[in-house]
C-alpha positions in Angstrom: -35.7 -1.7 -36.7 -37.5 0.0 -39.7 -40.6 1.1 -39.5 -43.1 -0.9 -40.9 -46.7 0.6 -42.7 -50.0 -0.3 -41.4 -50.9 -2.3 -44.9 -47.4 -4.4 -44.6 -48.1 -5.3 -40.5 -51.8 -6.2 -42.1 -50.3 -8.3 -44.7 -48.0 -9.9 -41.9 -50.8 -10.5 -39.3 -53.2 -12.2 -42.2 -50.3 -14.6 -43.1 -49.9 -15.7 -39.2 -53.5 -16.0 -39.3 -54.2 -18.0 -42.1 -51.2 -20.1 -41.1 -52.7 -20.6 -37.3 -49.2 -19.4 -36.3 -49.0 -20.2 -32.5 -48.0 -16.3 -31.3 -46.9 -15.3 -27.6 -48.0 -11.8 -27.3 -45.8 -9.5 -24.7 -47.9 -6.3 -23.5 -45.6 -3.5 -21.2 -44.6 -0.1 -21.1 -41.1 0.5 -22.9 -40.8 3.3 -20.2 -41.3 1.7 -17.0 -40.5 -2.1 -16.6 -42.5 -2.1 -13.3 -45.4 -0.4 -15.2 -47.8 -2.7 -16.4 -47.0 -6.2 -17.9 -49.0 -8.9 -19.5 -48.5 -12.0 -21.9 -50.3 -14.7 -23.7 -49.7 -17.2 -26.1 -52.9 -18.1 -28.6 -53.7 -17.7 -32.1 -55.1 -14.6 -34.3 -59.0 -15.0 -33.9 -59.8 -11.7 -35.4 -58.4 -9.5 -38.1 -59.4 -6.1 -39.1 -57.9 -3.3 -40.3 -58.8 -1.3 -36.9 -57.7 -4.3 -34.2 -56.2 -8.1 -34.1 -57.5 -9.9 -31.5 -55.7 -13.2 -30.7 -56.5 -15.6 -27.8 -55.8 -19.2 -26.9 -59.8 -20.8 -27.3 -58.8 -22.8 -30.2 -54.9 -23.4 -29.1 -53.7 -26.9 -27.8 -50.4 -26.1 -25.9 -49.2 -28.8 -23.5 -47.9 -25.7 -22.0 -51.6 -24.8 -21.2 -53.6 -25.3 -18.5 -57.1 -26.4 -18.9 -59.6 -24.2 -19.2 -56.8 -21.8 -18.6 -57.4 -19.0 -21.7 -55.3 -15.8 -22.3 -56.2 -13.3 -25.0 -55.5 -9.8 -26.1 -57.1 -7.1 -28.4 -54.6 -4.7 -30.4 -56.2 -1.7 -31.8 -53.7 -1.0 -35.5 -55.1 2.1 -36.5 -54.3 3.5 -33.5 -50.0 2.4 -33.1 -47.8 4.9 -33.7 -45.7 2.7 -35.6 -45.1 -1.3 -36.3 -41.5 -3.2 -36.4 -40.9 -6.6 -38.5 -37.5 -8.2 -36.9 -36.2 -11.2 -35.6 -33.0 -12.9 -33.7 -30.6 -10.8 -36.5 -31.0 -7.2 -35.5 -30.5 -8.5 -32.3 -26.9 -6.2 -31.2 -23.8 -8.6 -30.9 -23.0 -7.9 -27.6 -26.8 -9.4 -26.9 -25.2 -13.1 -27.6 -27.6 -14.8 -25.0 -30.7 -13.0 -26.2 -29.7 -13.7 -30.0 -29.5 -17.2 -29.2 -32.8 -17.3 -27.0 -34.5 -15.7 -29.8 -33.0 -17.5 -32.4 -33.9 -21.2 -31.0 -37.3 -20.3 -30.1 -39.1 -17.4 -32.4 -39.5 -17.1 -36.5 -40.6 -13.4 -36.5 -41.2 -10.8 -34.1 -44.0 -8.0 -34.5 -43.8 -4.9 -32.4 -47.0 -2.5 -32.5 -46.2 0.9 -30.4 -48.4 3.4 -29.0 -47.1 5.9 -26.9 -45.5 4.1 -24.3 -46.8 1.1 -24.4 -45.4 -1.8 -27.1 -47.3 -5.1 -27.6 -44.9 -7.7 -28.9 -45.9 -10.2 -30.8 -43.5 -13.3 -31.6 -44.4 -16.5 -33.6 -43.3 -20.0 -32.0 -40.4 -21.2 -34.3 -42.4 -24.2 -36.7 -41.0 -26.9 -34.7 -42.4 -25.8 -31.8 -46.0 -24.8 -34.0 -48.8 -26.6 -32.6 -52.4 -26.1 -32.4 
């Protein structure tokens, strides 16, 4: 996964927004899978060029709950680095998580710092509703 610049993960993150891309957002710590570990699905609220905040207040997901509401805030200017992939840098011998990906993501946004990675995925267009 190449690296990615701060103004190219801005450019992304403005395009999911202005599109209200539906986005499940992973949070956890790439050393430790019993660590910490949170995810969402919503919509990018708020865009700067310090944080993206993106929650689910204007999201209607059957998948939802009422009144249920998940949200996160990503600082940007404080990731160590940002990855653009999808379902194709996916390693062959990952068949099942290829096709998982494949069937249910467009693109997949990882912001690092430190440890910790917050992965952000947009719903494939079919399955795009807000």
């Amino acid at each position: 996964m190449p690296d990615l610049p701060l103004e190219e993960a801005l450019l992304v993150l403005r395009g999911w927004r202005d599109e209200r891309r539906l986005i499940h957002f992973h949070i956890c710590d790439s050393a430790d899978a019993n660590g910490f570990t949170g995810f969402g699905l919503g919509a990018i609220e708020e865009l700067t060029e310090e944080f993206v905040r993106i929650d689910s207040r204007n999201v209607n997901a059957p998948e939802m709950l009422s009144g249920q509401k998940y949200g996160c805030t990503v600082s940007l200017r404080r990731a160590d680095w940002f990855a653009l992939w999808d379902w194709r840098d996916v390693p062959p011998e990952e068949q099942l998580m290829k096709e998982l990906l494949q069937d249910s993501y467009d693109v997949i946004l990882t912001v690092a710092m430190g440890r910790a990675r917050c992965v952000l995925q947009t719903l494939r267009r079919d399955s795009d509703e807000l």
